[in-house]
N, C-alpha and C positions, 0 to 999 in steps of 0.2 A: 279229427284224427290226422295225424301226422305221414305222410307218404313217402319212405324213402326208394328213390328211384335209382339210388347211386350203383353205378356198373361193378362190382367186385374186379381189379385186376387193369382197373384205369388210373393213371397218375392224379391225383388232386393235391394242388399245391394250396394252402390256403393263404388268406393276402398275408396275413404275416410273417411267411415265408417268403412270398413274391417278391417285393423286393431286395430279401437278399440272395434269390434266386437271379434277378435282373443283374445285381451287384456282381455273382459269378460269372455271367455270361459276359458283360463288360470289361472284367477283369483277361479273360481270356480270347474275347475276341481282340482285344486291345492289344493283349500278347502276342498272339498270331499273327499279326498285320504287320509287329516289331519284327519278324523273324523273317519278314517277306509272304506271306500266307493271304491270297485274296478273299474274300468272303462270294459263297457260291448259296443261291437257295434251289433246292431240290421240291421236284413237286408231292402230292400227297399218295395219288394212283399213278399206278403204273399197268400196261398189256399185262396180261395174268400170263402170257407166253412168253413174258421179259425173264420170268423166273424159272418159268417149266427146266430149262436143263440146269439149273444151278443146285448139284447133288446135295450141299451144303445146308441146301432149304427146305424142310418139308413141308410139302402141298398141302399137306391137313393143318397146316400152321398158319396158311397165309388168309386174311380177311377179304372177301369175296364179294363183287356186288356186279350187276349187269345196268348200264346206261342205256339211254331211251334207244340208242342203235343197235342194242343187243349183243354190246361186244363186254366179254368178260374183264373186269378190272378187279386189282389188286392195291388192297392200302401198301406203301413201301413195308419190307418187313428189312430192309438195310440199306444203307447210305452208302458204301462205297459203288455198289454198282452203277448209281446212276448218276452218281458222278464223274465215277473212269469212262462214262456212255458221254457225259457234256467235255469232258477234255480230247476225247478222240472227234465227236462231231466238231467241233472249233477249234480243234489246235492238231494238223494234218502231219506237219512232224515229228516222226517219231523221237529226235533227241533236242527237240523242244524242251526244256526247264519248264511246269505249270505246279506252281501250289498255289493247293486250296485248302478253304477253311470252310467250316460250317455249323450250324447251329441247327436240327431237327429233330422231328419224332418219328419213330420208326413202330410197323408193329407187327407183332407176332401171338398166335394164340399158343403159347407156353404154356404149360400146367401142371404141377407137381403135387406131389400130398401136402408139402410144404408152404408151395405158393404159386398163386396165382397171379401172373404179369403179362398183361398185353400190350401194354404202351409204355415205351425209354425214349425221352427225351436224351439227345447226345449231343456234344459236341466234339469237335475233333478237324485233323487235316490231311491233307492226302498230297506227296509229293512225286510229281511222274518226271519219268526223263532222266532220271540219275541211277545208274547199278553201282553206284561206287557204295562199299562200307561206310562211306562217312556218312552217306545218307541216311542208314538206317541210325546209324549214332548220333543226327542230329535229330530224328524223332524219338528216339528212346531220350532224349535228353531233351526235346521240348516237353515229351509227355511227362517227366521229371518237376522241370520247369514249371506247368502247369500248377502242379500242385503245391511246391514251393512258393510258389507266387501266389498261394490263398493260407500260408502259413502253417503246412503241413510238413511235418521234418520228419516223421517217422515211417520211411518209403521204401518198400520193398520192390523190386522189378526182377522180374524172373524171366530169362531169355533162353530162347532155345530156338532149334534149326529143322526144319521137318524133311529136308534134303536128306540128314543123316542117317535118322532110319529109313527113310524110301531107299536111299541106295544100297541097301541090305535086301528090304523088301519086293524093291523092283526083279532080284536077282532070286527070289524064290519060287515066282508062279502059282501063288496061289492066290484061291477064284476072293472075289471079295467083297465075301460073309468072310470068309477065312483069314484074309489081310484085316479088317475093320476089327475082327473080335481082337487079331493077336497086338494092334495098334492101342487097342482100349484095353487089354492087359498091361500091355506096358506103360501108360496112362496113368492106368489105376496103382501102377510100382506092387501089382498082384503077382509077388514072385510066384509061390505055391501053383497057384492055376498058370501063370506061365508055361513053368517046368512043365507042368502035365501037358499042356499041348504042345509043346515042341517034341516033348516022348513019342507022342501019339502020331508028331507027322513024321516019318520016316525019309519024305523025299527032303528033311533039309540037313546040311552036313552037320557034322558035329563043330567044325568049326563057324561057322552061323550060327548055332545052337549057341553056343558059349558067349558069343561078343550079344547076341538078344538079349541073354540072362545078365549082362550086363548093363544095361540100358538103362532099366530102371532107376538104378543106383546112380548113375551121372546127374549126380543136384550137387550145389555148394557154390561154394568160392572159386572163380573164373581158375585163378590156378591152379587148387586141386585138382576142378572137374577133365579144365586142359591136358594133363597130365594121363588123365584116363581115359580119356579122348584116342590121345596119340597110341594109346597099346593097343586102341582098338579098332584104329583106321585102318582096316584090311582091303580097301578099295581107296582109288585117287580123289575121289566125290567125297570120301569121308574125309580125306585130306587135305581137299579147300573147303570144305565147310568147316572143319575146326580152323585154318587158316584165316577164314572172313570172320569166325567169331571172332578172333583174338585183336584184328585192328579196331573191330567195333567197341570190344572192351578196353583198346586202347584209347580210342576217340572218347569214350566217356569217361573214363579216369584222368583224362586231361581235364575234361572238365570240372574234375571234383566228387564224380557220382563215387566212387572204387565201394561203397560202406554200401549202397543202395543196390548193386547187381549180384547176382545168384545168377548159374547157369540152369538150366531145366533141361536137357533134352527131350527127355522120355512125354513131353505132352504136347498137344497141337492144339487147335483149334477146331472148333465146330465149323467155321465157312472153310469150304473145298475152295477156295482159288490163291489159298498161302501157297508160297511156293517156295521162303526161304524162312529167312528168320521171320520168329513169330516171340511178342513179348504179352504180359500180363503185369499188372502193377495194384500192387495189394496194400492197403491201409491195415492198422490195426484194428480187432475186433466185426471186421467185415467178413465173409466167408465168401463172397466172390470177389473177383474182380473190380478193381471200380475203371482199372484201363485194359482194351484190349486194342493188341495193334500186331500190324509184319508187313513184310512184302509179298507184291501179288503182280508178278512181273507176266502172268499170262492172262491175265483178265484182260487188258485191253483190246489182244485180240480177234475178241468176242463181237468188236466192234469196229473192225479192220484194220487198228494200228495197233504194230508191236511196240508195245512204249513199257519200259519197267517202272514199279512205283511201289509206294510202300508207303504206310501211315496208321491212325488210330482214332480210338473214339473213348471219348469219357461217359461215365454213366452221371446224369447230373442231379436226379433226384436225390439218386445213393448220393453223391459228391455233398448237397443241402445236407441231407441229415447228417452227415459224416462232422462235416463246419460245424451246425448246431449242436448236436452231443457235446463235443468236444471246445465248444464255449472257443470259435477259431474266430469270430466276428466282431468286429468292431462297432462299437454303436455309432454309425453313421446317420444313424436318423437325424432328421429337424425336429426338435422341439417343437410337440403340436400348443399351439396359442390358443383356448377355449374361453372367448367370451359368453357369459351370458347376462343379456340384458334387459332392462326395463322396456316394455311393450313401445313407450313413449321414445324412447333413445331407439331406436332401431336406426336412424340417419346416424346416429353420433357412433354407433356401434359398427357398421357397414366403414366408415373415416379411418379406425381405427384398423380395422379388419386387413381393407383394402391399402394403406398404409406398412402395415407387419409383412403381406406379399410382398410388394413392391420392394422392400428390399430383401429378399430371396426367404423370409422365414416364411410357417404353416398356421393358417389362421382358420376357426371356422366360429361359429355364431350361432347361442340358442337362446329363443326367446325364453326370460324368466314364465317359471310354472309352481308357482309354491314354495318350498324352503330352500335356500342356495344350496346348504349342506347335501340335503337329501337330493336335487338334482344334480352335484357331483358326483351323488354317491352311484346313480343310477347308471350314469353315462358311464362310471369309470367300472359297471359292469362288462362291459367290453376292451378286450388284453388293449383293443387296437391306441384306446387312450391314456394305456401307461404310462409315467412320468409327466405327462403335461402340464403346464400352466395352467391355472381355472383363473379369471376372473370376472368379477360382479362389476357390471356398469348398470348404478341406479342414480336416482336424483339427488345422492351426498357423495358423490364421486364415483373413483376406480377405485374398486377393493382387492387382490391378490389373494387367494386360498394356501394358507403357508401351516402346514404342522393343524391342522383341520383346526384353523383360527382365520377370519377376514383381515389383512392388514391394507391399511390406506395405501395405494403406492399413484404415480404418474405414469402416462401413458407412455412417455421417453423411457421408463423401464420397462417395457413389452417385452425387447429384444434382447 
């Protein structure tokens, strides 16, 4: 009987994927390094009290285990934390330039009726020491890049600013169940339940009431949205924050993105240490996310240096199937070379084998067992030896398996 042990809501890449799992990661660490991005590795546990005040996280979420000294640990349940922890431990100035890049797994016990996920492998970067606009416009434009650079043209990125409602919200006073629910109305563009609790709370003006009910509505095209923006900026805060979008959109319309961005204001993010701009970048036929990224210019000083920073992470499993579906991959494989040979040629067969490596092709070797045909047929029950070359080395030569017919061929045609 057969025992499947496999955890429901754990990533399993299988090898035919792995390599062009590897192929991504490659592609993009490669990219990051081009952009000036160092590669940083993060550990797996972290003090379970690294997370205790981060509101963003819930404790019932995070994977738990006690070490033989009885101190509670936590698998990581996110990467930028303890990352902005490694740039503030080793890098003391605060307008220190540090980007980082990185490749991890992160984990979280998430659960929905829908689905079950405790492990995202990500990749992503994180850049501190710069509050300038352009910064964030060169991460919304690597995270861009990103995926253009695995042959992906059909890219949505949705930008918005969490400053602009808080500076409404800051000025209303209320407790927050009451901020979070009216945050997650406007989230959800629930105009209807909106209106009903802005009715219901008497202490906020009607003028607040009015630019709320508007909120939602601020999605589209940077210019539109800007436009709506400005009638609505009834405080100076709402006033540089549509000011910071607009160089941002300008910085990446220089680059070419203008077709790729949409404004968002009305949503934020799940982690509590965004502080300004926050983006999302959406593939087609995906219903989340596959990038999340923004600035988090107060996290650092969690860890005694004020240092502003801002960055993103890709989802990379999603990112795998997204390529595969979408037939986005190139077949880079080697040609696997399968010899199989006569018990007595095993020396002549190993020549050949070892030969085919050596100048960088894929060779492997099975001793003959009964009918050639029917031992290719067997092997090539496994996807992993699609397309391969089969040949037969017995005592009247190299034979070659071509159109399920033996042709005589030389060993100089291996390759």
């Amino acid at each position: 009987m057969l025992t499947n042990y496999t955890i429901d809501g754990f990533e399993n890449v299988k090898y035919q994927g792995f390599g062009k799992l590897k192929f991504i990661e490659n592609q993009l660490s490669n990219l990051f390094q081009r952009y000036g991005y160092c590669q940083v590795e993060i550990p797996s546990f972290e003090n379970y009290e690294f997370y205790q005040d981060e509101q963003g996280i819930n404790q019932d979420e995070l994977f738990k285990l006690v070490n033989s000294s009885g101190k509670i640990l936590a698998l990581k349940p996110d990467a930028t934390l303890p990352i902005t922890r490694i740039a503030a431990i080793n890098h003391h100035d605060p307008e220190e330039i540090i980007k980082f890049c990185y490749l991890t797994t992160i984990y979280k016990d998430f659960t929905s009726p829908e689905i079950s996920k405790y492990e995202t492998t990500q990749a992503g970067v994180e850049y501190f020491g710069n509050s300038d606009p352009s910064c964030d416009g060169e991460i919304v434009a690597l995270a861009i890049e990103s995926l253009k650079n695995l042959k992906v043209d059909d890219i949505h990125v949705d930008i918005g600013n969490v400053e602009f409602i808080n500076s409404i919200l800051d000025k209303l006073y209320l407790s927050q169940v009451n901020r979070d629910k009216l945050f997650k109305l406007i989230e959800n563009k629930n105009i209807a339940d909106l209106k009903e609790f802005l009715d219901s709370n008497t202490t906020i003006s009607d003028e607040y009431k009015r630019v709320i009910l508007e909120l939602p509505q601020l999605y589209g095209k940077p210019e539109e949205v800007f436009t709506q923006m400005k009638e609505l900026a009834i405080t100076p805060k709402m006033e540089s924050v549509l000011n910071y979008l607009k160089e941002v959109v300008t910085y990446l319309e220089s680059l070419g993105f203008k077709d790729n961005i949409n404004i968002d204001i009305g949503f934020t993010n799940r982690m509590s240490y965004y502080t300004g701009l926050i983006f999302k970048v959406y593939l087609p036929e995906l219903g989340e996310p596959i990038v999340n990224g923004g600035r988090y210019d107060s996290l650092s000083r969690k860890f005694g240096i004020d240092r502003p920073a801002c960055g993103f992470s890709i989802d990379m499993v999603s990112l795998l199937n997204y390529l595969e579906g979408q037939d986005l991959f190139e077949n880079s494989e080697k040609t696997k070379n399968i010899i199989i040979y006569q018990p007595e040629l095993r020396d002549k067969a190993f020549e050949m084998c070892n030969d085919i490596r050596s100048q960088g092709g894929s060779a492997e070797m099975f001793v003959s067992k009964g009918e050639f045909n029917n031992q290719v047929t067997r092997i090539l029950k496994n996807a992993h030896y699609d397309n391969s070359n089969f040949y037969e080395l017995n005592d009247e030569g190299l034979f070659q398996w071509k159109n399920n017919q033996k042709v005589k061929t030389s060993q100089s045609g291996l390759l």
